[in-house]
N, C-alpha and C positions, 0 to 999 in steps of 0.2 A: 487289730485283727479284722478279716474284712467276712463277711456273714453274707451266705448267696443263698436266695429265696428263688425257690422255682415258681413258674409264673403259674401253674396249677393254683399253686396256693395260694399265692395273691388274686386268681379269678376268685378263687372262694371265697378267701375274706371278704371279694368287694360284695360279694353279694346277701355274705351274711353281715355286713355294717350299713347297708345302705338303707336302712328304714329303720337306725337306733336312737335317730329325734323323737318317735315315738316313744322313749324310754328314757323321760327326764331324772337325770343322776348327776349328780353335786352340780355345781353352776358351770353350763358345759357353753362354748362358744365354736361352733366347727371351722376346723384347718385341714389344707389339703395335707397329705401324705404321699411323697412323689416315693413311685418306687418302677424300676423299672422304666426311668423316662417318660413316667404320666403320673396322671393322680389319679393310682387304682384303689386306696379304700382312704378314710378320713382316722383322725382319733379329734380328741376336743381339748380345748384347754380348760379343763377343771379346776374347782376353786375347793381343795378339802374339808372337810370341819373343821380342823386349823388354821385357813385361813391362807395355806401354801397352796401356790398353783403348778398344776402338775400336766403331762399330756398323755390322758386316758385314750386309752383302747374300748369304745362300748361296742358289744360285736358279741353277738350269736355263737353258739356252739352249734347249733345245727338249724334249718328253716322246715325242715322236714314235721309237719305239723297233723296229729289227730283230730285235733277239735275244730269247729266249727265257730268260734266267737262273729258275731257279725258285726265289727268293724275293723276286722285285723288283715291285715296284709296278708298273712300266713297262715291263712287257715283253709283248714285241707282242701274245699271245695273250689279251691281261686286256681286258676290256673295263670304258672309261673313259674320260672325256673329257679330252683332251691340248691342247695348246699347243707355239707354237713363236715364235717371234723370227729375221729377220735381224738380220744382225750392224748392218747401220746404227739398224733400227729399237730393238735393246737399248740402243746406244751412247748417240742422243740420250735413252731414258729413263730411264738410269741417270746422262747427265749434269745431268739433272732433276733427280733424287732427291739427289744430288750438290752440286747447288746452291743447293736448299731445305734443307736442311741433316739430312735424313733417313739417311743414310749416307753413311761417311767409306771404306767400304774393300768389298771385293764377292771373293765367293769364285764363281766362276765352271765349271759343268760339265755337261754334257748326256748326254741320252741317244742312242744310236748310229743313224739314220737314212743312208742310201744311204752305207754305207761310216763305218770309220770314219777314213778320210783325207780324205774330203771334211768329216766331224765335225769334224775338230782342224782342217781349216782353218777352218769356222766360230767357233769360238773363238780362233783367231789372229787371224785379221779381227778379231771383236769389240775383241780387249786392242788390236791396232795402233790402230784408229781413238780409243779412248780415250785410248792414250797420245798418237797424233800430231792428231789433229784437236781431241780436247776439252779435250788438255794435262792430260790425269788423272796427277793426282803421287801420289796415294796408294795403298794396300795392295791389290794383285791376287794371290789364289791361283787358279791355274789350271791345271786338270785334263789328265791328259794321257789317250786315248783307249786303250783295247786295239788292239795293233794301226796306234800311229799311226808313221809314218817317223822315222829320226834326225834328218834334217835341219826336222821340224816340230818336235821337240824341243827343238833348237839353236835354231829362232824362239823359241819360249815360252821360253827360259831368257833371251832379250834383251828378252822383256815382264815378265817375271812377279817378285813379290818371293818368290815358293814353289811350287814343283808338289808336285802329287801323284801318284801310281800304286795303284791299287785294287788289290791284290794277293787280297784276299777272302778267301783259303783261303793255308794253309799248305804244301802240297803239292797235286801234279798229281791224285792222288785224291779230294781233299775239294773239290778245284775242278768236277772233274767232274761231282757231288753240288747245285751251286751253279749254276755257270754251264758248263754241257758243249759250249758253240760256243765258247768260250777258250781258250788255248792258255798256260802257264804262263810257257813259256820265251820265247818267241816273242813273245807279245802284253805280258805284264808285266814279267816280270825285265828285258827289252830294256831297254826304255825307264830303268829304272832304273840299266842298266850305263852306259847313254849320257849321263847324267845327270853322272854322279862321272867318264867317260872324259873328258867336253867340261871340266869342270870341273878335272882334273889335267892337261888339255893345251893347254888354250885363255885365252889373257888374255881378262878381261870387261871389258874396256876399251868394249866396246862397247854390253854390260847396261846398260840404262837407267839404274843408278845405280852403274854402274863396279864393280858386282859380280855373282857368279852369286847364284841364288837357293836358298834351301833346298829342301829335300825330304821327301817323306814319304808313307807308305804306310798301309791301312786294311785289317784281317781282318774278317770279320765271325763271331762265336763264337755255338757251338752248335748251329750247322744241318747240320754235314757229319761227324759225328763227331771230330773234329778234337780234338785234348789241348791244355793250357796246355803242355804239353811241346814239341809243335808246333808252338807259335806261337809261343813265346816263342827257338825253338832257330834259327827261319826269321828274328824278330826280328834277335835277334844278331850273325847272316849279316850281314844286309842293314845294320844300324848299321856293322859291319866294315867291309864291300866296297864295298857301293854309299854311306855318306855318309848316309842320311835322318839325321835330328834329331828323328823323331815318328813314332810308331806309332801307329793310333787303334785300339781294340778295339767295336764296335759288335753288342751283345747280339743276338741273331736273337730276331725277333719275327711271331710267323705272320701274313701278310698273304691275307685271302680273297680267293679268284680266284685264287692261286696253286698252283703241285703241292705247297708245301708248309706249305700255312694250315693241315694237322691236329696237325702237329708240334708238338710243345712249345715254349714259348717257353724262353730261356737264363735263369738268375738276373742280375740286376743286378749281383748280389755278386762273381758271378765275372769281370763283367767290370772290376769295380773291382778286383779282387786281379789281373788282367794288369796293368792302369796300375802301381800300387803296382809290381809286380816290373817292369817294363819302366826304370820310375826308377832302382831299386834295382841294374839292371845297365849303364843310361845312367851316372845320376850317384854310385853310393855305391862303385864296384869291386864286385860281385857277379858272380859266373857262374853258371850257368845249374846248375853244380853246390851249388850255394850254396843256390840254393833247396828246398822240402822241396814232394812231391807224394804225393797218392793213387798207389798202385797203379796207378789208370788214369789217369797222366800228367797229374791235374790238380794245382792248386794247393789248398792246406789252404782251407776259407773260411771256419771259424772262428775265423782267427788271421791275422793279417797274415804276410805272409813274413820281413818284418824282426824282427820278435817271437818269429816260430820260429822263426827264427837266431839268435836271444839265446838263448833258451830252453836249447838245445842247446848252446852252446858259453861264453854268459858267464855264466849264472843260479847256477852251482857255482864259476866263477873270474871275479868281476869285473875290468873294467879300472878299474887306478890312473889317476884322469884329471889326476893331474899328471906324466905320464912319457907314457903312451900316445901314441903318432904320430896323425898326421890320420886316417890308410888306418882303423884300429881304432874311431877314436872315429866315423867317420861309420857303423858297422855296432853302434851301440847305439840303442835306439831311445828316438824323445824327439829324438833330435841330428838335425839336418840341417847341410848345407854352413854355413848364415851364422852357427850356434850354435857350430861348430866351429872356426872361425878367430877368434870372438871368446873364444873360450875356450884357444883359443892363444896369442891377444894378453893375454891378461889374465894366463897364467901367467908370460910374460912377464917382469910385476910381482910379482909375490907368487903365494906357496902357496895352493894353492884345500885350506879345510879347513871351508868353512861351507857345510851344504844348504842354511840359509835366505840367506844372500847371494846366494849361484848364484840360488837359486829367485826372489827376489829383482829378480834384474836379467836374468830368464828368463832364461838360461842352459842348465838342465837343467829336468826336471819331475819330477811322481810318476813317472811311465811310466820313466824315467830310471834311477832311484835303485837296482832290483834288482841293475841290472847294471854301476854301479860304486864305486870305493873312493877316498872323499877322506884325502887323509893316511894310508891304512891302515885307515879304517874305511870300514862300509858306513852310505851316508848313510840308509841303511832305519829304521838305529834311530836316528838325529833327526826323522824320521817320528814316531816313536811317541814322542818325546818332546814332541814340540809338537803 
């Protein structure tokens, strides 16, 4: 069946996708989307929490913006041409796009226009009539608004397979610095207690697929003075307390027209060394003590975090990796989770005494070798034998 998309709508989408790298959401790689004999908007190749790669839709419901954040593209005082969608008119062209086989999953969120409870119903509308008029079974992440109600919340958690909350800044100071009409406690953390409260008291029997959905939160680094210390300290909180599964870190990058396009831009680097530690306290046991910082509360970014945690505690006393517990072997670097339990299973069987077997049937690597001891030796110097 063939699905004809008027070019209206395709002007709009381009112009509500075209600045949604600012809105890091599952591990996204952009691809053109020819439509029309050109490439008028993008989706991304997303990597789910399962692991399945899919081609998201991240795209705006509307650009049409109240507030004044000063580093945001969309905000009221920029001048630039905007775009907006009702909720019926996104539904049938994203059940379009849907059906012609352009994407399979859509990350959904807007800018704040008359309120932002009238905002979050617009995007509740939207996921409702998707799920119940177009019978859309697949992947909706969907934004929740500063400022929006509990009970809009409790909606989106029976549409969505994941919300988010833009938390931006790490503290009520460096939000200030960012977006100074927001409210920390109020506008963001809410929504995030309501999230993990609905979740600990409520059967999802009624979530569209019999369960709640995940959660997750986005800083944006380097525009508010703000430390990896800070971020990473607020991180931990909110993994705790409130449940998210994702942190996103999003480089600040000066955008003209804004109060703060003279600013410097963040390094990349550094926002790669939050991801790196942000894992390393999700999935490896690390605390926040664990890590090693600049004086001014950043992370090293010459060296990974996991490597100046070797450095410091295994490089002078390796670990024996035929006695060592899990907790140990996943804080050498070189190992992660799946290298680790098959190198459990294998000791198992037999004494691990050969670097080149391991190395072999990947197991360990070079990166590996400094920091520990097969049999009582360092596999360094079977390095240097072969």
């Amino acid at each position: 069946m063939c699905y004809t998309i008027l070019m209206s709508d395709i002007e709009r989408l381009e112009l509500l996708t075209n600045q949604m790298h600012l809105e890091p959401a599952e591990d996204c790689h952009l691809n053109p989307l020819p439509a029309g004999g050109r490439e008028a908007i993008t989706v991304k190749n997303a990597i789910m929490p399962n692991g399945r790669k899919i081609k998201l839709l991240k795209t705006l419901l509307s650009s049409y913006c109240e507030n004044n954040c000063r580093y945001c593209p969309f905000r009221a005082q920029r001048d630039m041409a905007r775009a907006a969608f009702t909720p019926d008119e996104f539904a049938r062209l994203f059940d379009s796009l849907y059906k012609s086989g352009f994407v399979e999953g859509i990350f959904l969120s807007s800018s704040i226009y008359d309120g932002a409870i009238k905002t979050q119903d617009q995007l509740l509308d939207t996921a409702a009539i998707l799920r119940d008029r177009y019978q859309f079974k697949g992947y909706l992440h969907l934004k929740i608004m500063p400022g929006a109600e509990r009970a809009q919340v409790e909606r989106a958690m029976l549409l969505a397979d994941r919300l988010s909350v833009n938390l931006e800044a790490p503290h009520s100071e460096a939000l200030a610095v960012l977006a100074p009409q927001k409210d920390l406690q109020s506008d963001l953390l809410a929504p995030l207690k309501w999230i993990q409260e609905i979740r600990s008291n409520k059967s999802p029997t009624r979530a569209w697929k019999g369960k709640w959905p995940s959660s997750t939160t986005q800083f944006v680094v380097g525009a508010a003075e703000e430390t990896d210390l800070d971020i990473l300290s607020t991180t931990a909180y909110l993994f705790k307390n409130s449940g998210i599964t994702r942190a996103y870190y999003s480089s600040f990058n000066p955008i003209q027209g804004t109060p703060l396009e003279n600013k410097q831009p963040s390094p990349a680097l550094r926002e790669f060394r939050l991801y790196q530690a942000f894992f390393l306290l999700r999935d490896y046991g690390f605390t926040l003590e664990d890590l090693n910082y600049h004086n001014s509360g950043n992370l090293l970014l010459n060296k990974d975090p996991k490597t100046s945690w070797a450095d410091q505690h295994l490089l002078h006393q390796p670990l024996e990796i035929n006695i060592a517990p899990r907790e140990q072997l996943l804080r050498v670097p070189g190992l992660g989770p799946k290298r680790v339990e098959n190198i459990l299973s294998l000791r198992r069987v037999e004494r691990l005494n050969s670097y080149n077997k391991l190395k072999k049937l990947r197991l360990i690597t070079e990166k590996t070798a400094p920091y520990i001891l097969l049999n009582g030796k360092s596999p360094s110097r079977q390095l240097r034998l072969f």
